[in-house]
N, C-alpha and C positions, 0 to 999 in steps of 0.2 A: 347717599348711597344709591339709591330709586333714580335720583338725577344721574346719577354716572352710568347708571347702566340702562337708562332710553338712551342715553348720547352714545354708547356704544351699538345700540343695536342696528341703524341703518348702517355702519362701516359690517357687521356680520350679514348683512343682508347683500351686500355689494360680491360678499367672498363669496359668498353663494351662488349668486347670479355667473359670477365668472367658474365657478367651478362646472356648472350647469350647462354653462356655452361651451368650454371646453372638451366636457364631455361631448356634447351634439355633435361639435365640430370632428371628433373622432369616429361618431358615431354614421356621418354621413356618408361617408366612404365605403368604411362597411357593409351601411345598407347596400350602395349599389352596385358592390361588387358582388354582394350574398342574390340580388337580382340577375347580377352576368352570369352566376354560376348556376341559378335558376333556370335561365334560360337552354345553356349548354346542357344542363340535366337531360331537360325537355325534349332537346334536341335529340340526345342520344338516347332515348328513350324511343322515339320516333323512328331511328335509325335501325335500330332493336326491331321493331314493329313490321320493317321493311325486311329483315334479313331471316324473322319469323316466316312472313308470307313466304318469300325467296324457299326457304328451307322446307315448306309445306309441299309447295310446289315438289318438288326434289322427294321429298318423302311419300307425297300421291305413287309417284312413278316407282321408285322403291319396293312399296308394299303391293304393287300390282292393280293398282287401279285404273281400268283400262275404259276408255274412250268407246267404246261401242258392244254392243250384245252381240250373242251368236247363241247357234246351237248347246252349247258350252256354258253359256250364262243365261239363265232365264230369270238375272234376278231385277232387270233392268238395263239403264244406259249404264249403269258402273257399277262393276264387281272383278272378283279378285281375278288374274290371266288366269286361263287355264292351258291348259296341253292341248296345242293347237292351236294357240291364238299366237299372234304376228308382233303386236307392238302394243304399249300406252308410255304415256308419257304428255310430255307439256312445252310447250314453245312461251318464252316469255318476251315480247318485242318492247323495248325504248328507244324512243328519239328523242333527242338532246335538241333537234331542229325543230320542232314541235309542226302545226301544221298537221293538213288530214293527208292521212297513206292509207290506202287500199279500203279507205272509208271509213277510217280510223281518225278522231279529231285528240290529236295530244292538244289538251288543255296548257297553254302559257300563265305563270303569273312571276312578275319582275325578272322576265327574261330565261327561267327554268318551267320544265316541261311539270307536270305537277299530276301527271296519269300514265301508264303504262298498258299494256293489252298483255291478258294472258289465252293463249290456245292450245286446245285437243289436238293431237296429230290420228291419223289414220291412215292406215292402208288404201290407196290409189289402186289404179293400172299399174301393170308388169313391175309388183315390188315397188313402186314410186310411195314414197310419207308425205302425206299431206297436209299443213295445217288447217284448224279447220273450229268452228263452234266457239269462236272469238267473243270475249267480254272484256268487259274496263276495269281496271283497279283504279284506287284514288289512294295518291302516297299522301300519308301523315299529313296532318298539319303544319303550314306554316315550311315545308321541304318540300324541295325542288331537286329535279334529276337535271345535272348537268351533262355529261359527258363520261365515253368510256374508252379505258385503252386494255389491250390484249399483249400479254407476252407469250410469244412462240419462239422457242430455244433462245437465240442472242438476239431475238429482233422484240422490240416493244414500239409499238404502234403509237400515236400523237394521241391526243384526248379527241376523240373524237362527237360530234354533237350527233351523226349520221346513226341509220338506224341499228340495231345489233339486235339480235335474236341469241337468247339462251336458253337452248333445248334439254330437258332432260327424259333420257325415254331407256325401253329396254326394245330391245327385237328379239323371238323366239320363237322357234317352229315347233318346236314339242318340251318347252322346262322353261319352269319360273325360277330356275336358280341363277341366272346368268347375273351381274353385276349392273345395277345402272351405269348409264353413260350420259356425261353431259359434255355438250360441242357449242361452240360459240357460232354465227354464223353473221355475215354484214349486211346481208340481203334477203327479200321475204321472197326464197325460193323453195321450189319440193325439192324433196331430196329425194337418193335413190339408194334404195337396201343394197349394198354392195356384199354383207356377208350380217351373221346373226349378231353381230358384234357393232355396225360400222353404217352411219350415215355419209352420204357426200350431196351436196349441190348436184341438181337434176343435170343444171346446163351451166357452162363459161367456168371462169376460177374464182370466183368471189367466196367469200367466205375463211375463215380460222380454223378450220375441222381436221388440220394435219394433226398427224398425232404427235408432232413440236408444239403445241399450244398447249400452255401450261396455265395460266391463270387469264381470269378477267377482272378487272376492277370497276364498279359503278362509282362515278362520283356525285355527291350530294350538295348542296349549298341551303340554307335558310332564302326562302322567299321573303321573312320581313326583316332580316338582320344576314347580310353577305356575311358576315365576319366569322358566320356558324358553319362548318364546312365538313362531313365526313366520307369517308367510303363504304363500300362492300365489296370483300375480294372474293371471288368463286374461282379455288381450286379444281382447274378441270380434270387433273388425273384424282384428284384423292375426292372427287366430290364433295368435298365441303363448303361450307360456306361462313366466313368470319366478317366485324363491321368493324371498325377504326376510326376514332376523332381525327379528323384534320390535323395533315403535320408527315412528322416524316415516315410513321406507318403507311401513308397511304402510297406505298411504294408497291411497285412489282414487278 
């Protein structure tokens, strides 16, 4: 009986073995899909992180955080508008083309732009807003800024790599109640106070600032995996700001 049952046990060791491999072999896939999905997390986690910053930006201007003292403000460079004060807000510049603009170096990696510039606007000469007190952001890890396109009524623009400015500011001569405004713009021009309400380009027709421009999309790509791809859309009349996985959300 002790003989019958050694002589069975390497055939139970064999079922074993194959039960074990079969498992892995289930199991390997798994793994690396629970890795792709890891990383897509990641990714949109980052995307998240961009559309924070974005939305800060948007919120500074908002709550009145203004870009320069005066009489009005003795609490420093930034404190709340008061009655009297002109403008705050934020100018957000990406190129997709990477290369240095106006002394500006967009950092490249695997062909996406991988820094942004954000700037103060101020009050100029005769009503003219001027950006101004420029600093670097550095987007998330491992994301890269591709390209943006702008829809103005029926017209939507190509994905563009060129530059774009996205401003968000108030203008006010005596009330902090007035609404923010955010304008898209394609070139790093000053603008001109046209009314308390209303930016335009100093000089020539450049820019998206008609009030037909309804949204802007940034598009995003993974620097170390192309396959990872999302957006961020900024609603220009309702001021918001939403982010989207790669696909057919990233529409507008």
């Amino acid at each position: 009986m002790k003989r019958s049952t050694l002589q069975l046990r390497p055939g139970v060791t064999l079922i074993e073995l194959v039960i074990v491999l079969a498992i892995t072999a289930l199991m390997v896939p798994a793994a690396f899909s629970a890795l792709g999905n890891n990383d897509r997390a990641k990714f949109d986690i980052n995307t998240q992180q961009l559309q924070s910053s974005l939305r800060l930006s948007l919120n500074r201007a908002e709550a009145g955080i203004g870009p320069e003292p005066d009489s009005n403000c003795p609490g420093g460079s930034s404190c709340p508008l008061q009655p009297g004060d002109l403008l705050f807000g934020e100018a957000l510049h990406f190129n997709g083309a990477g290369g240095t603009h106006s002394g500006f170096n967009f950092t490249t990696d695997a062909g996406l732009v991988t820094n942004y510039q954000e700037r103060r606007l101020k009050v100029g000469s005769a009503g003219s807003v001027l950006p101004y007190a420029a600093s670097g952001k550095i987007l998330p890890a491992e994301m890269g800024y591709d390209c943006y396109q702008v829809r103005a009524g029926a017209s939507l623009t190509s994905c563009s790599k060129n530059s774009v400015f996205v401003v968000f500011y108030k203008l006010s001569k005596d009330s902090t109640t007035l609404p923010i405004q955010t304008k898209v713009f394609s070139d790093d021009l000053g603008y001109s106070r046209t009314s308390d309400m209303e930016l335009i380009p100093t000089s020539g027709s450049n820019g998206y600032n008609s009030s037909a421009a309804q949204k802007i999309m940034l598009k995003l790509k993974g620097t170390k995996d192309p396959g990872l791809s999302a957006c961020i859309i900024i609603n220009l009349a309702a001021n918001d700001i939403q982010q989207y996985p790669g696909g057919a959300k990233c529409s507008i």
